[in-house]
C-alpha positions in Angstrom: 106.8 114.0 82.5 110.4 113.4 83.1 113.6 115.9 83.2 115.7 112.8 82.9 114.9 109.6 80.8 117.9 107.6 82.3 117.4 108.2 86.0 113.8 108.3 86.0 113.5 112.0 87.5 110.2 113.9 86.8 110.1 117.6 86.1 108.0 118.4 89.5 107.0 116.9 93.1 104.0 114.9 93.7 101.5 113.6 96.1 100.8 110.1 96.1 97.5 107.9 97.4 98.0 104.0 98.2 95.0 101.4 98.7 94.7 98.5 101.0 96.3 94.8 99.2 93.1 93.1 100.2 91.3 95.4 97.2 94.1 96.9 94.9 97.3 94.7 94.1 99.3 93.9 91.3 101.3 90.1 92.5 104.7 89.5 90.7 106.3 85.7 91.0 110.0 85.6 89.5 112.0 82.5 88.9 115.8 81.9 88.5 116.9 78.9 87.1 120.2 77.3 85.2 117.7 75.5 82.9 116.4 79.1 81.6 118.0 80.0 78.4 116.5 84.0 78.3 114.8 86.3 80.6 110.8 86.1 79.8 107.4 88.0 81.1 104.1 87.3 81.1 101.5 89.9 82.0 98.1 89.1 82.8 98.6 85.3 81.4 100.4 86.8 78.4 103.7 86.7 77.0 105.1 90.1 76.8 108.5 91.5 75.7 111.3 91.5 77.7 113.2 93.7 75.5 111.7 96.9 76.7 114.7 99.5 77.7 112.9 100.2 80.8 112.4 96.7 81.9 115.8 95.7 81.4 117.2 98.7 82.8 115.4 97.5 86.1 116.3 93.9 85.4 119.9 94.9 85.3 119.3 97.1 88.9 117.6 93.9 90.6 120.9 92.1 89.8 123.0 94.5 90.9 121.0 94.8 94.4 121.4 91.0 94.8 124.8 90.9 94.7 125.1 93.7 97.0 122.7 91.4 99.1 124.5 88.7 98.9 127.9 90.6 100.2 129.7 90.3 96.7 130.9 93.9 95.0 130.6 94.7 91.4 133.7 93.5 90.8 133.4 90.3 92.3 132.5 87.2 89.5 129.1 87.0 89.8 127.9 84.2 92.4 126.2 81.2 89.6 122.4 82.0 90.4 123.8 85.9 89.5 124.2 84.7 86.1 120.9 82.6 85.5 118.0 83.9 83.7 115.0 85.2 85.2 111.2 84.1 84.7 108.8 86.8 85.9 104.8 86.2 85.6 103.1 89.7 86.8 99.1 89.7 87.2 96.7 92.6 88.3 93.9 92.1 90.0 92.5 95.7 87.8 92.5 97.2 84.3 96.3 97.0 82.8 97.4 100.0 81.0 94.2 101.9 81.2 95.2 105.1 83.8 95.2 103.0 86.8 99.2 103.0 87.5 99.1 99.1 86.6 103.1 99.6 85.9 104.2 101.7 88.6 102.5 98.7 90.5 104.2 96.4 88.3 107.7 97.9 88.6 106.9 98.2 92.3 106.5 94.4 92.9 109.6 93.9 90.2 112.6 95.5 92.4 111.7 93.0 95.0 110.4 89.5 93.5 113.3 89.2 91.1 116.1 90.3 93.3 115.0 87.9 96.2 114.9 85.1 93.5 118.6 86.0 92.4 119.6 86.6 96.1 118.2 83.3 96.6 116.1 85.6 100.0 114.2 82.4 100.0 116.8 79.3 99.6 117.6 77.1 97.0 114.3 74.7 95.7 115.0 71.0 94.9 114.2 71.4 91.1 117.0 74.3 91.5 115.1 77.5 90.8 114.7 80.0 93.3 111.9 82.1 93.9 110.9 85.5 95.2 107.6 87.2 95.7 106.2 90.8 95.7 103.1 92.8 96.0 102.8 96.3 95.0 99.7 98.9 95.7 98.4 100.8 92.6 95.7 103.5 92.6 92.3 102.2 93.2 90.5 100.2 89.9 87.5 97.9 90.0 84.3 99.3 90.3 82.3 98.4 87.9 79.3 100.7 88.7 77.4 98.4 90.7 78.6 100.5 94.1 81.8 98.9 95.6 83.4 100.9 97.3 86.7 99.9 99.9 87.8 101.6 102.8 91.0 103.8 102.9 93.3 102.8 106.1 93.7 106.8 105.9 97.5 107.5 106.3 97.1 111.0 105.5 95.5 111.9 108.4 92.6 113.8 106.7 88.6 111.8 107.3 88.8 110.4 103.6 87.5 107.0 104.4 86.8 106.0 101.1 87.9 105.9 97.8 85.8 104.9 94.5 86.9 104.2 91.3 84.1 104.1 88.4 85.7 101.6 85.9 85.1 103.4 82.7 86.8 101.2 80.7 89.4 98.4 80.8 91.2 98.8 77.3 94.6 99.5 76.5 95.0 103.4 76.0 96.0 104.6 72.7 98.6 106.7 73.8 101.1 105.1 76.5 101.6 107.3 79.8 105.4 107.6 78.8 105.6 108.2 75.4 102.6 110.7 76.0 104.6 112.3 78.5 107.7 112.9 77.1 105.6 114.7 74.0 103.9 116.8 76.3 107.3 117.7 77.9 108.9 117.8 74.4 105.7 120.3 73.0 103.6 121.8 75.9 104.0 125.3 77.0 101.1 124.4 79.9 103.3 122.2 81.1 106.5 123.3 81.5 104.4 126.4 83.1 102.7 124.2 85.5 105.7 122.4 86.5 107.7 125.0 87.7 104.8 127.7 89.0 101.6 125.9 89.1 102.7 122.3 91.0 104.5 123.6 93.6 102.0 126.4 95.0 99.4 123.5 95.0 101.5 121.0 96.2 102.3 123.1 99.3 98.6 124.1 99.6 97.7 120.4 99.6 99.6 119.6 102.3 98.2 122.5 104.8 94.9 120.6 103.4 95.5 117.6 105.0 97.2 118.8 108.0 94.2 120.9 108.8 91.9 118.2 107.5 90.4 120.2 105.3 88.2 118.2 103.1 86.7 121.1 101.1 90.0 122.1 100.0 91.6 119.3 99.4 88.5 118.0 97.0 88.8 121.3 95.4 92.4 121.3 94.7 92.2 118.3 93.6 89.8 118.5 90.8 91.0 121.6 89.7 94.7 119.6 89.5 93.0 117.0 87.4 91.4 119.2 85.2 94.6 121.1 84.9 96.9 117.9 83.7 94.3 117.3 81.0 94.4 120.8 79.8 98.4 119.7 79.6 97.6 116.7 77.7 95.3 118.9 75.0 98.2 121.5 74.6 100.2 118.4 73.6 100.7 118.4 70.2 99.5 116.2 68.7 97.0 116.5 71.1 96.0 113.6 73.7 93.0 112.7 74.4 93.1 110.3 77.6 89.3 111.4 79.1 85.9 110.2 77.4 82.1 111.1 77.4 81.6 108.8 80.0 84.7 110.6 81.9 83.0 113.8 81.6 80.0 112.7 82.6 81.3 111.6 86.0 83.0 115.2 86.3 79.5 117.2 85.7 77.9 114.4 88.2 80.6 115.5 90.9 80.0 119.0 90.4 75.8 118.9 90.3 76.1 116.4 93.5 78.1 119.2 95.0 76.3 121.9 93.9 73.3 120.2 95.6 74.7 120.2 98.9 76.4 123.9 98.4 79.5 122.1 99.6 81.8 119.6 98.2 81.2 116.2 99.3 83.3 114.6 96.7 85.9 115.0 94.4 87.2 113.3 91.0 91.0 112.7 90.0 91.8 111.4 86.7 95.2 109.6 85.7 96.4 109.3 81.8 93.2 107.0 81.2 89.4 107.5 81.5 89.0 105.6 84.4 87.9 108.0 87.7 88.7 108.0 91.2 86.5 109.5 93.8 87.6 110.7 97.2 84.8 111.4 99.4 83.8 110.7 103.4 82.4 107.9 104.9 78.9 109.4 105.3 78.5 110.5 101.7 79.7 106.8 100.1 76.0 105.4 100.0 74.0 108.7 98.7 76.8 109.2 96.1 77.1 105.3 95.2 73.3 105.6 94.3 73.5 108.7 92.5 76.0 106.9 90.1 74.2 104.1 89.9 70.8 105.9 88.6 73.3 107.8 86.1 74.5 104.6 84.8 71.7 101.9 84.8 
């Protein structure tokens, strides 16, 4: 959730996991243009709207950073391509608005594509548009249960070589991330609880996981922070209902596969969407990919 809708602050600190581009990406082209006669998106192929408060709040930011890039103040009349409209076409290479962070990647790959076209980063085309590109990384998405797994470049420091993600499903949530969030804000006593006690003991507690490489720890905490956001998103009211059976059948698998080895061996994260990730070490990828495939034939 957020403290404040305008400047996009959230109520409490996070910790944040990127992927390699060569697996997980989100690729935004923008195009400025005199010929253009309105801004316009399309997502995935498709035509979406441009109207969307946050979108043109960030629209209006990319503008303002390519003046600034191009040396003229706010003051200044705007340099001609500052004025033309802006073509964007964003496509993911995973599920879009299914708990994967499709639009942080999205609005990742915005502040850069679209201010590069304006800034003209690139230099002016013959047909007279300009062009800009950026790539974002999202959370991990893709794995449709038949075993693919990718390898983690491991910034963190701690041996989690790989990351999983069981593609539960690929449709559109019912509930959106943000408006879900600011209900639970608006509504949840969990979560107002959890943001100012809960988050920051773990958050602290996570980090002497990593810098001790503690991969127990840090699968525990983990699962337990999961599980503890959902219990959020049931105090909601109404309440919201992000995980499925399937969801819950990969939590019991994690727990029975580490019950089996009297250890933990892997752990599950889930987002606002059914969709799991899986953090686990090198030498437990195979035995665990199998497992999941024997659950799901």
């Amino acid at each position: 959730g957020k403290r404040d809708d305008d400047l996009i602050l959230p109520i409490n600190s996070s910790l944040s996991v990127t992927l390699h581009q060569d697996q997980l990406k989100t690729t935004t082209t923008a195009a400025a243009s005199r010929d253009f006669v309105e801004d316009r998106l399309w997502l995935n192929g498709k035509e979406a709207d441009v109207g969307h408060p946050r979108l043109q709040a960030c629209l209006r930011e990319v503008r303002r950073l390519a003046r600034k890039r191009r040396g003229g103040s706010a003051e200044d009349a705007a340099p001609l391509n500052l004025s033309y409209k802006i073509h964007i076409a964003t496509e993911n290479n995973f599920p879009t608005a299914a708990g994967l962070a499709s639009s942080a990647a999205g609005y990742a790959c915005l502040g850069g594509g679209p201010r590069d076209a304006l800034a003209g980063a690139e230099g002016p085309h013959p047909s007279g548009e300009e062009h800009g590109k950026g790539q974002g990384f999202s959370p991990p998405a893709g794995w449709d249960l038949e075993g693919q797994c990718w390898e983690h470049p491991n910034p963190m420091g701690l041996h989690v070589r790989r990351l999983c993600a069981p593609q539960v499903s690929g449709e559109k949530k019912q509930v959106a991330s943000t408006a879900g969030m600011q209900t639970s804000v608006d509504t949840s006593p969990l979560l107002k609880h959890r943001a100012e006690v809960v988050v920051p003991e773990r958050l602290a507690l996570m980090m002497q996981h990593i810098r001790e490489r503690d991969f127990e720890g840090f699968g525990q905490l983990t699962m337990k922070d999961s599980n503890q956001f959902h219990a959020t998103c049931l105090d909601t009211f109404p309440p919201i209902f992000y995980l499925n059976d399937i969801s819950r059948h990969i939590i019991s698998l994690a727990h029975r596969f580490n019950a089996h080895h009297g250890r933990t061996k892997v752990a599950y994260t889930f987002d606002a969407g059914p969709n799991a990730v899986i953090f686990t070490l090198a030498d437990t990828v195979a035995e665990f990919v199998e497992v999941v495939r024997r659950s799901f034939p």
